[in-house]
C-alpha positions in Angstrom: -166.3 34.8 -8.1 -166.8 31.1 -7.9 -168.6 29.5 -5.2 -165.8 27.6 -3.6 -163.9 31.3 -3.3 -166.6 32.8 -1.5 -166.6 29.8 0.8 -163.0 31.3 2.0 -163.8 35.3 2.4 -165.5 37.0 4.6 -167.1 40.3 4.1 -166.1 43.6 5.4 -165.6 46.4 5.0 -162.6 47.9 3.2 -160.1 48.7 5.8 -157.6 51.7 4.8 -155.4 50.7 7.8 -155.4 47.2 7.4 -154.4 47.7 4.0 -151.9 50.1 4.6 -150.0 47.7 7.2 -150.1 44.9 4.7 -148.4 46.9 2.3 -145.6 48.3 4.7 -145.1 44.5 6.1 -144.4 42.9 3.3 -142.0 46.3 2.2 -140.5 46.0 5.3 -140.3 42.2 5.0 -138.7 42.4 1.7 -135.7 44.7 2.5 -134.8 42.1 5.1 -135.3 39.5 3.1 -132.8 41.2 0.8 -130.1 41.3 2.8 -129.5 37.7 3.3 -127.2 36.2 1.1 -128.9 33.4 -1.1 -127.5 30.7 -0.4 -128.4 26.8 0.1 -128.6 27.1 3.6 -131.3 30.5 2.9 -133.2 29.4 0.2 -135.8 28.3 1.6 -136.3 30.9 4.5 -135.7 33.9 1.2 -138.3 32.0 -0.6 -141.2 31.4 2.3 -140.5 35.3 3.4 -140.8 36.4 0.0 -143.9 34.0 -0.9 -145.5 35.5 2.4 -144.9 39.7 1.6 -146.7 38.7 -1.8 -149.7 37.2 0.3 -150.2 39.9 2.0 -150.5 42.1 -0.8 -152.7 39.5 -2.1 -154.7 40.1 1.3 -154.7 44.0 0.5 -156.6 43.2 -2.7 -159.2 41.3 -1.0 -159.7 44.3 1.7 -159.7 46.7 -1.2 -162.7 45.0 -2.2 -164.5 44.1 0.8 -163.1 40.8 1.9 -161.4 38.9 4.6 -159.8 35.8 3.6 -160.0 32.7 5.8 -157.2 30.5 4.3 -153.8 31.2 2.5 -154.8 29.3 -0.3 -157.1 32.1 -1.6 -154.9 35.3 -0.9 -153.4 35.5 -4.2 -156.4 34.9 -6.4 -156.7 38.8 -5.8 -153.5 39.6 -7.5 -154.1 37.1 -10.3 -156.5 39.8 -12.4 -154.1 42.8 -12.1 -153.4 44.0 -15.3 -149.9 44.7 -15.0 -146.9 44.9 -17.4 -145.5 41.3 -16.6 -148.9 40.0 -16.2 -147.8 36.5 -17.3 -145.5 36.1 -14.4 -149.3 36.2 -12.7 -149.5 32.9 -13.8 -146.6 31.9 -11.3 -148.6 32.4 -8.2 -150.1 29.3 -8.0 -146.8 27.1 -8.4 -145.2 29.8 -5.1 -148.3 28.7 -3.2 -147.8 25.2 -3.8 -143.5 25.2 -3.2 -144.2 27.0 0.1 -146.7 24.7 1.4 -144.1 21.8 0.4 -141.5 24.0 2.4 -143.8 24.8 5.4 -145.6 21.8 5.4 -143.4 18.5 4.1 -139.5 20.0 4.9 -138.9 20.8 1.3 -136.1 22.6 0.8 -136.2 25.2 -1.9 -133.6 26.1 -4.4 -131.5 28.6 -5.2 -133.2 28.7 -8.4 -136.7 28.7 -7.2 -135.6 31.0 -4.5 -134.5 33.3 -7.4 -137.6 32.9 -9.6 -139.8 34.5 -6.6 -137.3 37.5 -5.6 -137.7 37.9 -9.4 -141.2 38.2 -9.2 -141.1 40.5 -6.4 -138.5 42.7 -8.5 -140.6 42.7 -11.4 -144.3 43.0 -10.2 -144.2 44.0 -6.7 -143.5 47.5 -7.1 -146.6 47.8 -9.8 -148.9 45.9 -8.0 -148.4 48.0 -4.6 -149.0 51.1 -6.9 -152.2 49.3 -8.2 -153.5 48.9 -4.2 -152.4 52.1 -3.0 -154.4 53.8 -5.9 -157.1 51.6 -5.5 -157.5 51.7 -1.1 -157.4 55.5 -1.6 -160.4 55.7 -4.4 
């Protein structure tokens, strides 16, 4: 872990409850999420929603291993090591970070497509990488 990460975590101790309600949030977030029609008027709200349920299972990860985070930015370097089977969509995270901060932060307004890229992502990695923490927070 580089120095500048560890600048952005605290330590504690793994927290099985925590975790859990991370998990369930961003499940519960997502079939919301899913209901809205995509749209351009949605986009951006589908995307920031989205982007945020995979934070917090980026958050999980650091709680499975001891840590707090302090900053957004730093959430999904937890996921980015998972060894799943779409592992190069991994390589995404850092782009969804950067789009939502444009929404959130400058009034960007996302696309349909980019809006579609990250429901993709959940579609195709969420459902391994919950199976991943919830194996992991229970070991």
């Amino acid at each position: 872990m580089s120095p500048e990460t560890k600048k952005l975590l605290r330590k504690r101790e793994p927290d099985r409850q925590k975790i859990k309600s991370l998990i369930e949030s961003a499940k519960t977030t997502m079939r919301i999420v899913k209901s809205i029609p995509l749209d351009d008027t949605s986009a951006a709200l589908i995307f920031r929603e989205t982007y945020e349920s995979i934070r917090q299972l980026g958050d999980a990860g650091w709680w499975i291993q001891g840590y707090e985070t302090s900053s957004h930015d730093i959430s999904m370097q937890s996921l980015t090591g998972l060894d799943i089977k779409e592992k190069l969509k991994l390589n995404r995270l850092d782009r969804f970070r950067r789009i939502r901060n444009d929404i959130n932060y400058r009034g960007f307004k996302a696309t349909i497509t980019q809006a579609n890229e990250i429901l993709d992502f959940w579609d195709s990695c969420a459902k391994e990488i919950i199976k991943i923490l919830d194996k992991s927070s229970t070991s």
